[in-house]
N, CA, C and O atoms as CSV, one atom per row, in Angstrom:
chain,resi,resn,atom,element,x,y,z
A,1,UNK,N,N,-48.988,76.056,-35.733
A,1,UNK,CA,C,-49.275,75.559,-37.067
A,1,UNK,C,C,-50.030,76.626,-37.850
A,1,UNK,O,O,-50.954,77.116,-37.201
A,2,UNK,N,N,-49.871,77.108,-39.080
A,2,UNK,CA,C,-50.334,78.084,-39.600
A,2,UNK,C,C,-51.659,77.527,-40.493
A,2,UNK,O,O,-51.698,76.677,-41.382
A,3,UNK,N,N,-52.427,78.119,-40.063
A,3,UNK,CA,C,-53.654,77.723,-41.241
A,3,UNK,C,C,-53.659,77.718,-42.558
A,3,UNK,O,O,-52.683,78.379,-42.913
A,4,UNK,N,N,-54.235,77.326,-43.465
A,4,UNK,CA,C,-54.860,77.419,-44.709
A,4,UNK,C,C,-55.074,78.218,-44.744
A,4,UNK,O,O,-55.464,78.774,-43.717
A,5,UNK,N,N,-54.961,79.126,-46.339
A,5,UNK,CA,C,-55.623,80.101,-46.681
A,5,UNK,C,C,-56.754,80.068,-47.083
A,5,UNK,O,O,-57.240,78.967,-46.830
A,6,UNK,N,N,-57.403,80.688,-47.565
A,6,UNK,CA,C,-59.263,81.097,-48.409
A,6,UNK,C,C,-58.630,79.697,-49.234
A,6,UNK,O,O,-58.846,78.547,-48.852
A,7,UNK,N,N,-57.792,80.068,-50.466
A,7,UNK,CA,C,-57.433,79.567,-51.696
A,7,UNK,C,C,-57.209,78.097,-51.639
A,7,UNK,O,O,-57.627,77.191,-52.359
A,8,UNK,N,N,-56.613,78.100,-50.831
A,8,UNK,CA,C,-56.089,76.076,-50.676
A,8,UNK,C,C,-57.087,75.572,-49.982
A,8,UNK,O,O,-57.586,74.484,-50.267
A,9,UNK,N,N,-57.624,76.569,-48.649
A,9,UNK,CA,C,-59.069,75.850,-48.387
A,9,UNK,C,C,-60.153,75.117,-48.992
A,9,UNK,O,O,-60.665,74.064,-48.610
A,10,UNK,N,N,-60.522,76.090,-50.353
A,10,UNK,CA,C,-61.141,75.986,-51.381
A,10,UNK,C,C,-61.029,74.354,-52.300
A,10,UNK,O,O,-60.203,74.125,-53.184
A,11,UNK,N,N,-62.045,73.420,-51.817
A,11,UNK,CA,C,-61.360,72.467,-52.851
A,11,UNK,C,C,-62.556,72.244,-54.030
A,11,UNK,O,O,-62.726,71.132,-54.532
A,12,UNK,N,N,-63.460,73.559,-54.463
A,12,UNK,CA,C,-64.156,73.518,-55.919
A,12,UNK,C,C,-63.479,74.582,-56.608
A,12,UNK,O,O,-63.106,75.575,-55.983
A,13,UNK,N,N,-63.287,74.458,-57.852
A,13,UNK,CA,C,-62.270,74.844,-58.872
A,13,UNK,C,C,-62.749,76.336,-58.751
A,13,UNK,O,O,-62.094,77.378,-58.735
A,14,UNK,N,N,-63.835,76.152,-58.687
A,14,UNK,CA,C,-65.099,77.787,-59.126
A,14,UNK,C,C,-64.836,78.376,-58.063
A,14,UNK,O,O,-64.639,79.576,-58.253
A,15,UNK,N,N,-64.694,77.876,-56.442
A,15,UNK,CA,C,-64.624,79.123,-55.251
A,15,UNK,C,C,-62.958,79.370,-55.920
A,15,UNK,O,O,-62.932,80.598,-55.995
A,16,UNK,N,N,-61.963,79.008,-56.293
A,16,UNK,CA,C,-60.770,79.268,-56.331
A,16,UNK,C,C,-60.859,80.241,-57.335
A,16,UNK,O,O,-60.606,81.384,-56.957
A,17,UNK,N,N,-61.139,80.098,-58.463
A,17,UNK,CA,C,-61.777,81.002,-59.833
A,17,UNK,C,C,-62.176,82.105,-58.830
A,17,UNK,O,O,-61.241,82.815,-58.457
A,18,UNK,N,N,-63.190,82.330,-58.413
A,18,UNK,CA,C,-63.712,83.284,-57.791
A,18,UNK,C,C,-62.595,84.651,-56.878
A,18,UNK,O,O,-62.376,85.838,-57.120
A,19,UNK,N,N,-62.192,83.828,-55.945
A,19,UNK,CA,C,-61.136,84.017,-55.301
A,19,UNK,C,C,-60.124,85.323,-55.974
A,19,UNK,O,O,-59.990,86.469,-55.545
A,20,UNK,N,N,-59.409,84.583,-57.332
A,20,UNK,CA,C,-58.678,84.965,-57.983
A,20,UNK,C,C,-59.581,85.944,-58.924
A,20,UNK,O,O,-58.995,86.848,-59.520
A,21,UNK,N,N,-60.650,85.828,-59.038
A,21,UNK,CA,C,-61.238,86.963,-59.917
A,21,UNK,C,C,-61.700,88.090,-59.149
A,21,UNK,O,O,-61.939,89.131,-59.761
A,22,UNK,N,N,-61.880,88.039,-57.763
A,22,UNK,CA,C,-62.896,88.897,-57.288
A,22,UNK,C,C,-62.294,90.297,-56.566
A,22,UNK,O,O,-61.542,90.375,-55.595
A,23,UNK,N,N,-62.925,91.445,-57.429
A,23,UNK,CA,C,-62.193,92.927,-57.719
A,23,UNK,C,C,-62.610,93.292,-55.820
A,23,UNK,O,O,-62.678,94.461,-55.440
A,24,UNK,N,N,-62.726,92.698,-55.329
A,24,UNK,CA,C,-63.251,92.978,-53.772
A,24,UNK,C,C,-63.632,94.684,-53.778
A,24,UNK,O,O,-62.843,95.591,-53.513
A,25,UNK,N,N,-64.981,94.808,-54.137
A,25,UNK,CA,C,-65.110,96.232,-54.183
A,25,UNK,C,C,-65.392,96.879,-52.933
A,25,UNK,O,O,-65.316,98.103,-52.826
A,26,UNK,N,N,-65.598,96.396,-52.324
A,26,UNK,CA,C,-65.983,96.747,-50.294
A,26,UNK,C,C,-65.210,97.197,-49.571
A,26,UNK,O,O,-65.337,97.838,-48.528
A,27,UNK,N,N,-64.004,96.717,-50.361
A,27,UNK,CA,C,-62.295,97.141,-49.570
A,27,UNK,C,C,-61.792,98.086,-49.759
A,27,UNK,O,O,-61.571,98.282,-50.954
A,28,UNK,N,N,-61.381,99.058,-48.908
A,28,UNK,CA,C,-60.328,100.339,-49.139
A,28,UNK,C,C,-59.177,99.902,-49.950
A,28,UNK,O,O,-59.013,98.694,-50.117
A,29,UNK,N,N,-58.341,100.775,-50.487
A,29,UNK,CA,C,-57.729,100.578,-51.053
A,29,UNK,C,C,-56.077,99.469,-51.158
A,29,UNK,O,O,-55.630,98.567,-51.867
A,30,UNK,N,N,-55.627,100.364,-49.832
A,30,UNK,CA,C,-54.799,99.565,-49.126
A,30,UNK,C,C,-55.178,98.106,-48.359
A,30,UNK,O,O,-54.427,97.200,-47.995
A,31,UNK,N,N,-56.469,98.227,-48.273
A,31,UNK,CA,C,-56.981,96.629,-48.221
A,31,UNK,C,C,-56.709,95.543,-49.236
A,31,UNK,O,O,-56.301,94.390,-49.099
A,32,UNK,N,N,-57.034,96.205,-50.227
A,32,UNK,CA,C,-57.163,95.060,-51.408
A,32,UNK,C,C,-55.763,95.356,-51.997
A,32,UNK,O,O,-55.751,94.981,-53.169
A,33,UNK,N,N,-54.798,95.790,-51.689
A,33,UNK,CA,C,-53.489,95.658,-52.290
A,33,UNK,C,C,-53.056,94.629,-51.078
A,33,UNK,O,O,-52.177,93.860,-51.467
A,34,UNK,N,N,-53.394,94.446,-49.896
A,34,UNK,CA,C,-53.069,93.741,-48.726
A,34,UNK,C,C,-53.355,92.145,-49.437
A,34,UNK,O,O,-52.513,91.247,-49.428
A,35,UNK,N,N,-54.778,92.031,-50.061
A,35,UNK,CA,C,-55.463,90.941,-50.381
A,35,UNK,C,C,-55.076,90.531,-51.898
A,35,UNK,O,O,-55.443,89.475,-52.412
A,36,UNK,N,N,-54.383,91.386,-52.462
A,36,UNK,CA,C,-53.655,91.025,-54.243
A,36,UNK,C,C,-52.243,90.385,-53.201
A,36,UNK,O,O,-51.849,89.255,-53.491
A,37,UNK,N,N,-51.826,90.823,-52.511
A,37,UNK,CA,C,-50.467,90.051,-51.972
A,37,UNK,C,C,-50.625,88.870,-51.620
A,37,UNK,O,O,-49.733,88.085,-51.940
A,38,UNK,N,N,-51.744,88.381,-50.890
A,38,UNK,CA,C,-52.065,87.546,-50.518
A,38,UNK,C,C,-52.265,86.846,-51.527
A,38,UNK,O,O,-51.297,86.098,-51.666
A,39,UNK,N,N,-53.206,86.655,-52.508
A,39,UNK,CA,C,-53.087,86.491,-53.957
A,39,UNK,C,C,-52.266,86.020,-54.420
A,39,UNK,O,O,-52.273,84.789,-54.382
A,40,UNK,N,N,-51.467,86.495,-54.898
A,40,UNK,CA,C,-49.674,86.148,-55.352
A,40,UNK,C,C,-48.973,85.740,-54.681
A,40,UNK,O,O,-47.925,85.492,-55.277
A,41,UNK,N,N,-48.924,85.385,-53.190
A,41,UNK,CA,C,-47.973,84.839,-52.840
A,41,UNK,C,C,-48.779,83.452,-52.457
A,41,UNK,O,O,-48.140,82.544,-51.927
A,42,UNK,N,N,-49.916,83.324,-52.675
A,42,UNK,CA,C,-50.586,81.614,-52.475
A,42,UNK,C,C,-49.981,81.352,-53.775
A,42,UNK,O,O,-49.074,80.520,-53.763
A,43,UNK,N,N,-50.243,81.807,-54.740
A,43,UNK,CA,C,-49.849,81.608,-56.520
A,43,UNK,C,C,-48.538,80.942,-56.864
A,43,UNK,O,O,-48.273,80.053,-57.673
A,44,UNK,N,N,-47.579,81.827,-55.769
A,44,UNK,CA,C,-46.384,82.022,-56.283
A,44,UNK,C,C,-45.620,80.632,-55.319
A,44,UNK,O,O,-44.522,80.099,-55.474
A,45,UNK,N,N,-46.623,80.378,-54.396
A,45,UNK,CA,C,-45.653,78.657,-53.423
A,45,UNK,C,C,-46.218,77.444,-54.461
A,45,UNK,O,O,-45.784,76.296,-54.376
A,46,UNK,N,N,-47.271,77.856,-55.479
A,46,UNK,CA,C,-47.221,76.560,-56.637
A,46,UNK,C,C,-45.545,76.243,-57.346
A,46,UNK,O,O,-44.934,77.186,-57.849
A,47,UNK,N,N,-45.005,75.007,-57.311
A,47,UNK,CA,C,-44.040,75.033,-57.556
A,47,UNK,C,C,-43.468,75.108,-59.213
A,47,UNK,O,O,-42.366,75.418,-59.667
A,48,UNK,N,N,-44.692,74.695,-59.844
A,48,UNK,CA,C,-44.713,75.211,-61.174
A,48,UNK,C,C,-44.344,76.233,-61.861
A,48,UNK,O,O,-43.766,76.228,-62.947
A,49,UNK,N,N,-44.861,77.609,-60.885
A,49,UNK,CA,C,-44.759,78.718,-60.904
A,49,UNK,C,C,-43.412,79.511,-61.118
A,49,UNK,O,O,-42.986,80.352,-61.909
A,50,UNK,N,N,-42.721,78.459,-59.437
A,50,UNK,CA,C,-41.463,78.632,-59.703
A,50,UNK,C,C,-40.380,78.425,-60.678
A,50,UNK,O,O,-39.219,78.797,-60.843
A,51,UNK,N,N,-41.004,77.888,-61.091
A,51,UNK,CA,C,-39.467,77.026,-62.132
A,51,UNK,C,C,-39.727,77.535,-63.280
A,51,UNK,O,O,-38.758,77.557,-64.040
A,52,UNK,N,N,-41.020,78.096,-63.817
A,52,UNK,CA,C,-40.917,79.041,-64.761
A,52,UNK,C,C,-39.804,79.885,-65.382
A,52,UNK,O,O,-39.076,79.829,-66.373
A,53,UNK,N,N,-40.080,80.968,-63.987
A,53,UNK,CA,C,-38.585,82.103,-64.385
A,53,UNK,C,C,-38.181,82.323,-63.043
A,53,UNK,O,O,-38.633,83.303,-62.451
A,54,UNK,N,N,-37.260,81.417,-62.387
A,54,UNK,CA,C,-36.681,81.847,-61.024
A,54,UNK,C,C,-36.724,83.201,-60.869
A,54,UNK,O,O,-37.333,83.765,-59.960
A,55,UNK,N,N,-36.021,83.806,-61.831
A,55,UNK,CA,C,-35.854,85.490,-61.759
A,55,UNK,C,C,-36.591,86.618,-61.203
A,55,UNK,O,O,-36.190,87.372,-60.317
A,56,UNK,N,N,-37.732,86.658,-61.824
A,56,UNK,CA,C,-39.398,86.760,-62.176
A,56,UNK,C,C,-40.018,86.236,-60.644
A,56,UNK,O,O,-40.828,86.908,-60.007
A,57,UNK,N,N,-39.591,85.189,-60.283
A,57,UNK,CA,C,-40.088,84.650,-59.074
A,57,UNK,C,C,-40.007,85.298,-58.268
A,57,UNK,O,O,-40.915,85.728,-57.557
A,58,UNK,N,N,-38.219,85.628,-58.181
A,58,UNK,CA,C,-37.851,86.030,-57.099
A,58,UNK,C,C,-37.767,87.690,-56.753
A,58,UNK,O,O,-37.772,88.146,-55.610
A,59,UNK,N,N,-37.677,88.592,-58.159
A,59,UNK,CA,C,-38.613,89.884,-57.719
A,59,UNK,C,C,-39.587,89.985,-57.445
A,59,UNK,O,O,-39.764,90.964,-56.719
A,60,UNK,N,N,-40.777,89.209,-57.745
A,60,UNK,CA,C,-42.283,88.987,-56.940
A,60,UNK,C,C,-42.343,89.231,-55.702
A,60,UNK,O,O,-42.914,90.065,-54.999
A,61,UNK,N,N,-41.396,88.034,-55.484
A,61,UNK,CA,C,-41.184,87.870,-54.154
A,61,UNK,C,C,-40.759,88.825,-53.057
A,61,UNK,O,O,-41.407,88.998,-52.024
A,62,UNK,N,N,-39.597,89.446,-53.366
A,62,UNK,CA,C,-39.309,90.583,-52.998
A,62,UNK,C,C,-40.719,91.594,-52.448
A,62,UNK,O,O,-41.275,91.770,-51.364
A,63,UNK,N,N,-40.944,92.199,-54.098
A,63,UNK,CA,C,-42.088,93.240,-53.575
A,63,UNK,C,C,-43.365,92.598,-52.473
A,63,UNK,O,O,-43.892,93.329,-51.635
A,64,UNK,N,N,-43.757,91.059,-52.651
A,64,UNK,CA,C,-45.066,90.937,-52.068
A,64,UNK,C,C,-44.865,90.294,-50.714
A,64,UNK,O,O,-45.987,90.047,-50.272
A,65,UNK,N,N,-43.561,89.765,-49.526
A,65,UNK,CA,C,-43.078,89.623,-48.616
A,65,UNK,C,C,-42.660,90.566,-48.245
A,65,UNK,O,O,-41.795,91.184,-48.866
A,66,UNK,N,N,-43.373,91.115,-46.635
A,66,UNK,CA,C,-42.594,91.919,-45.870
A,66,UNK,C,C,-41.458,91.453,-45.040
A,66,UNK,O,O,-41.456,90.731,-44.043
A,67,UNK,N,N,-40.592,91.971,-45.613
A,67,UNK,CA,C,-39.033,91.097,-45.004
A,67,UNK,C,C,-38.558,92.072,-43.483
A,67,UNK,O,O,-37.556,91.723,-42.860
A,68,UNK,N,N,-39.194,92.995,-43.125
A,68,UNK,CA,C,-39.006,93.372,-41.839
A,68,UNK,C,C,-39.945,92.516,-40.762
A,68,UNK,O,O,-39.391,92.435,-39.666
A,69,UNK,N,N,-40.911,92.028,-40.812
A,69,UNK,CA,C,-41.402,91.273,-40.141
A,69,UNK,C,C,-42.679,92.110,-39.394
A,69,UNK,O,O,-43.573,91.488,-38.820
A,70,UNK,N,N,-42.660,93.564,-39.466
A,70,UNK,CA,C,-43.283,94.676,-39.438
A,70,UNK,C,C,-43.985,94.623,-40.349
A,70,UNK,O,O,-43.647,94.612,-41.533
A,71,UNK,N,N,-45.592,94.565,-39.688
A,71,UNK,CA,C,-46.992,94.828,-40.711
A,71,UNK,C,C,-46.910,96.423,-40.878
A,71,UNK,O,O,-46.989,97.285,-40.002
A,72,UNK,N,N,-46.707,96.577,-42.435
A,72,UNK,CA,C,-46.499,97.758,-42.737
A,72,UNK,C,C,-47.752,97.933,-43.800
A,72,UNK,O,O,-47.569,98.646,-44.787
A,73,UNK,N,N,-48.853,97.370,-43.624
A,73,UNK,CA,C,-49.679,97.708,-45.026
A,73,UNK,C,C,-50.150,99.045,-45.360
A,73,UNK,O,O,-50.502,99.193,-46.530
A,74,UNK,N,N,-50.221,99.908,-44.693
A,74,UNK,CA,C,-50.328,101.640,-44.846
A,74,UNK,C,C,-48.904,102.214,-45.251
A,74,UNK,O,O,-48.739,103.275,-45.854
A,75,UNK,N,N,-48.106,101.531,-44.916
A,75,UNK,CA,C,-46.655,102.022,-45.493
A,75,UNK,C,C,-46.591,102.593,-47.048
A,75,UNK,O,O,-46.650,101.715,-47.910
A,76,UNK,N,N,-46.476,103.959,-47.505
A,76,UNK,CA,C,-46.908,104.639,-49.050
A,76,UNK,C,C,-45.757,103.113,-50.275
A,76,UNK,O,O,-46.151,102.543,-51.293
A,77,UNK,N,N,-44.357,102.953,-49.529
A,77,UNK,CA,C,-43.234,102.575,-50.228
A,77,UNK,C,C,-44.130,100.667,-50.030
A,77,UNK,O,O,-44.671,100.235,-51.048
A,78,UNK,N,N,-44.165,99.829,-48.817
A,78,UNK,CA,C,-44.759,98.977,-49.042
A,78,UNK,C,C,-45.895,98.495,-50.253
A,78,UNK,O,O,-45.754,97.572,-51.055
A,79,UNK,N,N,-46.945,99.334,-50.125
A,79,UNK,CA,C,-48.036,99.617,-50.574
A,79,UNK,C,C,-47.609,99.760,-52.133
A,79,UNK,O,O,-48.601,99.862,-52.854
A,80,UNK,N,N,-46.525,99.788,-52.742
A,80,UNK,CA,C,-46.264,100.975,-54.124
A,80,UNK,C,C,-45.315,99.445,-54.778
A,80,UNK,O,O,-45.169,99.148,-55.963
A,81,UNK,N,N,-44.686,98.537,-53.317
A,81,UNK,CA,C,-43.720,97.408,-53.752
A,81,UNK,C,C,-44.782,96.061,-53.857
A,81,UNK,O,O,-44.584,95.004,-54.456
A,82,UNK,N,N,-46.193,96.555,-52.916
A,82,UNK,CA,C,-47.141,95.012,-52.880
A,82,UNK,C,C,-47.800,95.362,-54.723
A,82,UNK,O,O,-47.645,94.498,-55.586
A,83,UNK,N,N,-48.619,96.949,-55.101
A,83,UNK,CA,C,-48.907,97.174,-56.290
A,83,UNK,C,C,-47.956,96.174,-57.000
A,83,UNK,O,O,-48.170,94.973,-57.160
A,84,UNK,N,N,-46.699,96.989,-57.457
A,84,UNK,CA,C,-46.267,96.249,-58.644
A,84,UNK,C,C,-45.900,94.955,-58.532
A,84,UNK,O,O,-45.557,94.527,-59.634
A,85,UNK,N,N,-45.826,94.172,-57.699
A,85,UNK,CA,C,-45.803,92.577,-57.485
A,85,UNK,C,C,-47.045,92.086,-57.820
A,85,UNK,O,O,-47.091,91.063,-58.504
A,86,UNK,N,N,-48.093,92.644,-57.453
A,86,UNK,CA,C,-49.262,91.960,-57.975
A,86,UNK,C,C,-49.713,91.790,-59.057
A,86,UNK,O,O,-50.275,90.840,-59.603
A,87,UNK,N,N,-49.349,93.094,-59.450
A,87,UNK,CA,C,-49.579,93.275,-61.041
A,87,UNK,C,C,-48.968,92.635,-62.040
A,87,UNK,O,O,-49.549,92.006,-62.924
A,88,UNK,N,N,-47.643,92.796,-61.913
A,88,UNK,CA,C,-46.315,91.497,-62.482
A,88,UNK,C,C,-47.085,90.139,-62.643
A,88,UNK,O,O,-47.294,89.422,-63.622
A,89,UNK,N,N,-47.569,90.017,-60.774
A,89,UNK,CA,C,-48.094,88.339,-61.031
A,89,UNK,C,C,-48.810,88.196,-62.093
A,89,UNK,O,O,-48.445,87.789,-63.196
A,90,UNK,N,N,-50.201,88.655,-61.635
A,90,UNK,CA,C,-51.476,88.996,-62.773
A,90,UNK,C,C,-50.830,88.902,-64.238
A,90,UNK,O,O,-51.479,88.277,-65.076
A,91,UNK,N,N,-50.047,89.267,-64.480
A,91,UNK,CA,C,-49.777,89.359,-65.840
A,91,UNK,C,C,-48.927,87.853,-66.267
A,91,UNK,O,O,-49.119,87.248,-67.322
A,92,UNK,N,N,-48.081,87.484,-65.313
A,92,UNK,CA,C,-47.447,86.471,-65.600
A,92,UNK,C,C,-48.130,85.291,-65.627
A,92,UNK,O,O,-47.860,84.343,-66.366
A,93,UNK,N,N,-49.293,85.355,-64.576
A,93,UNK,CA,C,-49.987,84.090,-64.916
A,93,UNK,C,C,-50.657,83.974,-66.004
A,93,UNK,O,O,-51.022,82.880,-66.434
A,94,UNK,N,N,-50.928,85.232,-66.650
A,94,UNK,CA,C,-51.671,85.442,-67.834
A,94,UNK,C,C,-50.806,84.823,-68.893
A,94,UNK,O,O,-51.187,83.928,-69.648
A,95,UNK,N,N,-49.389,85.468,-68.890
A,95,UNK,CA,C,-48.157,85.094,-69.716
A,95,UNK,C,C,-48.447,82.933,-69.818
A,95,UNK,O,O,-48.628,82.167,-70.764
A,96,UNK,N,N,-48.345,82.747,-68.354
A,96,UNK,CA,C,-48.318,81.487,-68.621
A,96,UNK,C,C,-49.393,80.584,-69.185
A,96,UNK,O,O,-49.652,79.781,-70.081
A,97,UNK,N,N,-49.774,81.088,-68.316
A,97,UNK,CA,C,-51.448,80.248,-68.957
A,97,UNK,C,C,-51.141,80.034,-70.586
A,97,UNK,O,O,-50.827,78.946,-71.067
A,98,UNK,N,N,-51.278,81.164,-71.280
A,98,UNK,CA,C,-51.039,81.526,-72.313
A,98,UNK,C,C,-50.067,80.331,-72.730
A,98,UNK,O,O,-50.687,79.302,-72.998
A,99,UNK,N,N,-48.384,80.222,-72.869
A,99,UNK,CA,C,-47.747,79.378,-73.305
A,99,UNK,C,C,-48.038,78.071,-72.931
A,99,UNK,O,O,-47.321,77.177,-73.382
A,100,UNK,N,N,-49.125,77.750,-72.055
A,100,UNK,CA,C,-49.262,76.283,-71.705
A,100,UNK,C,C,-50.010,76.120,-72.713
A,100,UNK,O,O,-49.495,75.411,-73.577
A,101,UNK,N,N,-51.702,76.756,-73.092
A,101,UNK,CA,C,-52.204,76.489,-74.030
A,101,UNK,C,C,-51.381,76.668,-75.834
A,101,UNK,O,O,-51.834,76.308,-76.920
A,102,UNK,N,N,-50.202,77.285,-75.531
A,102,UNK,CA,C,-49.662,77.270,-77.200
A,102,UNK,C,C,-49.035,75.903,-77.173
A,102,UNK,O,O,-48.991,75.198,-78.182
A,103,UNK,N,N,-48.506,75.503,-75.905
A,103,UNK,CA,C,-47.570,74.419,-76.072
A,103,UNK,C,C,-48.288,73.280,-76.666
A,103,UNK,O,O,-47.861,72.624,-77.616
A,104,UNK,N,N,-49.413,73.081,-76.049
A,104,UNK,CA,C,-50.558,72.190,-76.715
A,104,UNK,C,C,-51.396,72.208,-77.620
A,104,UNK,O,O,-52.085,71.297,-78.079
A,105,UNK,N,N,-51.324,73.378,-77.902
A,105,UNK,CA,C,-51.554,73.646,-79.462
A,105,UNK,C,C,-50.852,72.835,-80.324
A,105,UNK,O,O,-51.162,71.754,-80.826
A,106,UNK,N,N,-49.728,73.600,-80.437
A,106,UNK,CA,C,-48.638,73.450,-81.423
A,106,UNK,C,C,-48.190,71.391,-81.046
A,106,UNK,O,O,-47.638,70.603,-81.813
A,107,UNK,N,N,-48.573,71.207,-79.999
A,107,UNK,CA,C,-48.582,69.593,-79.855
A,107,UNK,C,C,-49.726,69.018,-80.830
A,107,UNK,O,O,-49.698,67.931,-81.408
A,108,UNK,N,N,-50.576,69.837,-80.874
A,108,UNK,CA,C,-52.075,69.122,-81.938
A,108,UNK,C,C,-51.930,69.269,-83.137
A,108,UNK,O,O,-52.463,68.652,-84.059
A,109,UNK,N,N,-51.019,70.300,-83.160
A,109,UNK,CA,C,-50.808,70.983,-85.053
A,109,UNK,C,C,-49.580,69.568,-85.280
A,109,UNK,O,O,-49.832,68.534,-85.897
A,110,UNK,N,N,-48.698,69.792,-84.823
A,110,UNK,CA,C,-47.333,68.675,-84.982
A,110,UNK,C,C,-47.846,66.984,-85.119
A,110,UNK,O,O,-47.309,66.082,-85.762
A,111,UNK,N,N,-49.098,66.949,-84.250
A,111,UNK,CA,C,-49.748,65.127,-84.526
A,111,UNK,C,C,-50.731,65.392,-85.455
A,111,UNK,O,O,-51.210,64.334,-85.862
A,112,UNK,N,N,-51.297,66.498,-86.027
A,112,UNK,CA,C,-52.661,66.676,-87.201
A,112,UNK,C,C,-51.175,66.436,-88.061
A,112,UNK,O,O,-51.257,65.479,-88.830
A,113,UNK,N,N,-50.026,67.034,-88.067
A,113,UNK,CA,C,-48.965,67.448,-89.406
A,113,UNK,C,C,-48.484,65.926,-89.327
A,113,UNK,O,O,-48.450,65.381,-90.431
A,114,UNK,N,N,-48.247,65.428,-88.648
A,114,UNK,CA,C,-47.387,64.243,-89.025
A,114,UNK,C,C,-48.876,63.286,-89.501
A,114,UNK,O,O,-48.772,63.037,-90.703
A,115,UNK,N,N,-50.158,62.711,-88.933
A,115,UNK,CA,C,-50.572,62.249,-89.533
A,115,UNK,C,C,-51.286,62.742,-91.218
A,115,UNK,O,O,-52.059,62.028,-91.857
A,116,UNK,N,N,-50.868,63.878,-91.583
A,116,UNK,CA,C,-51.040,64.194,-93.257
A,116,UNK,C,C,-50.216,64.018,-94.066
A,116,UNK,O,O,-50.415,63.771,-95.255
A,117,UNK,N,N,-48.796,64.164,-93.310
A,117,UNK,CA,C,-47.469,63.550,-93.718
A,117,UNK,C,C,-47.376,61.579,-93.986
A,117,UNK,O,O,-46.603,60.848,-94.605
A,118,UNK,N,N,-48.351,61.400,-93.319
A,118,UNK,CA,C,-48.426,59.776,-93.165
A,118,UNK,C,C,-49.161,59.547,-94.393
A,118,UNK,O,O,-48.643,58.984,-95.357
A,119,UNK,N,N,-50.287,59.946,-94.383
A,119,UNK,CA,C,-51.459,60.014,-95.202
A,119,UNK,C,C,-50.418,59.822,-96.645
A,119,UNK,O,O,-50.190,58.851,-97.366
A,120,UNK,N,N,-49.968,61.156,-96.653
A,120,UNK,CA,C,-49.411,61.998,-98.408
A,120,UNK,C,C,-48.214,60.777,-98.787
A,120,UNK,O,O,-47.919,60.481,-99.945
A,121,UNK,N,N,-47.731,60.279,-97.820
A,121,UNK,CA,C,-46.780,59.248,-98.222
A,121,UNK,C,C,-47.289,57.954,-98.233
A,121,UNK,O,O,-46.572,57.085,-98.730
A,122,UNK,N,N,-48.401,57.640,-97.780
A,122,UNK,CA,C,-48.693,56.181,-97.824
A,122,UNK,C,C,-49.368,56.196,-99.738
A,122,UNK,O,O,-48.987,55.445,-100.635
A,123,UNK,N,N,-50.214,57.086,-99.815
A,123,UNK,CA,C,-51.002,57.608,-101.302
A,123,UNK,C,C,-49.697,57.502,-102.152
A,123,UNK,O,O,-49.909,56.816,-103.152
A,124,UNK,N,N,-48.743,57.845,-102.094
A,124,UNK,CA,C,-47.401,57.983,-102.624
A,124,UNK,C,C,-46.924,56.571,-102.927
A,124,UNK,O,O,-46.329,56.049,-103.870
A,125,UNK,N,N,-47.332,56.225,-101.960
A,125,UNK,CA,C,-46.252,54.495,-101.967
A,125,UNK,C,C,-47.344,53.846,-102.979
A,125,UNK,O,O,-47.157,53.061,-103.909
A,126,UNK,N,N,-48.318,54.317,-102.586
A,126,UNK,CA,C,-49.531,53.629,-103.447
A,126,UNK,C,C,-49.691,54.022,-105.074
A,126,UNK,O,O,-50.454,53.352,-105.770
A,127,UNK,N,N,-49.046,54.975,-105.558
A,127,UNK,CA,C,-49.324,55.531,-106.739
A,127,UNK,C,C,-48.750,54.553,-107.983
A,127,UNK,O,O,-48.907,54.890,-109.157
């Protein structure tokens, strides 16, 4: 049975925050590209995530799974395929985040607009 990670372990919002924020400065280099994979691929089994942009998903995926089954984390070509997967992620969650808060935006602007639309026509009926 495979354990839990740090991340799902985590059930206060703030150790998870943390988690995902923390530049792990203690770590060699190839460490913390080991630990951004790890990162992105807890990220990337949210199923939300997935259905985003299958596409997008599934080059992630690619770079941040070692598909030989061979721990290669010193590997220069591994190491260069975990980088840009992580980075992709990082950005995409940024991407998303992002359109979740416009979506609900533009949900508050559309119920502020229709109730002024209500307003301007009831004053109307009234004139």
């Amino acid at each position: 049975m495979r354990s839990p990670s740090i991340a799902v372990q985590a059930t206060d919002i703030e150790a998870i925050s943390r988690w995902w924020r923390d530049m792990l400065p203690e770590l060699h280099k190839s460490d913390i590209l080991w630990a951004n994979a790890i990162r992105t691929r807890e990220w990337m089994l949210d199923p939300a995530v997935r259905t985003k942009d299958p596409v997008l998903h599934r080059l992630m995926e690619i770079g941040v799974v070692d598909w030989s089954g061979d721990d290669k984390r010193s590997d220069p070509i591994a190491e260069s395929e975990r980088f840009s997967a992580s980075m992709v992620a990082r950005l995409a969650k940024r991407v998303y985040e992002l359109e979740d808060r416009v979506r609900g935006f533009s949900g508050c602007l559309k119920a502020t607009a229709n109730h002024v639309f209500r307003a301007i026509d009831s004053r109307e009926g009234h004139a």
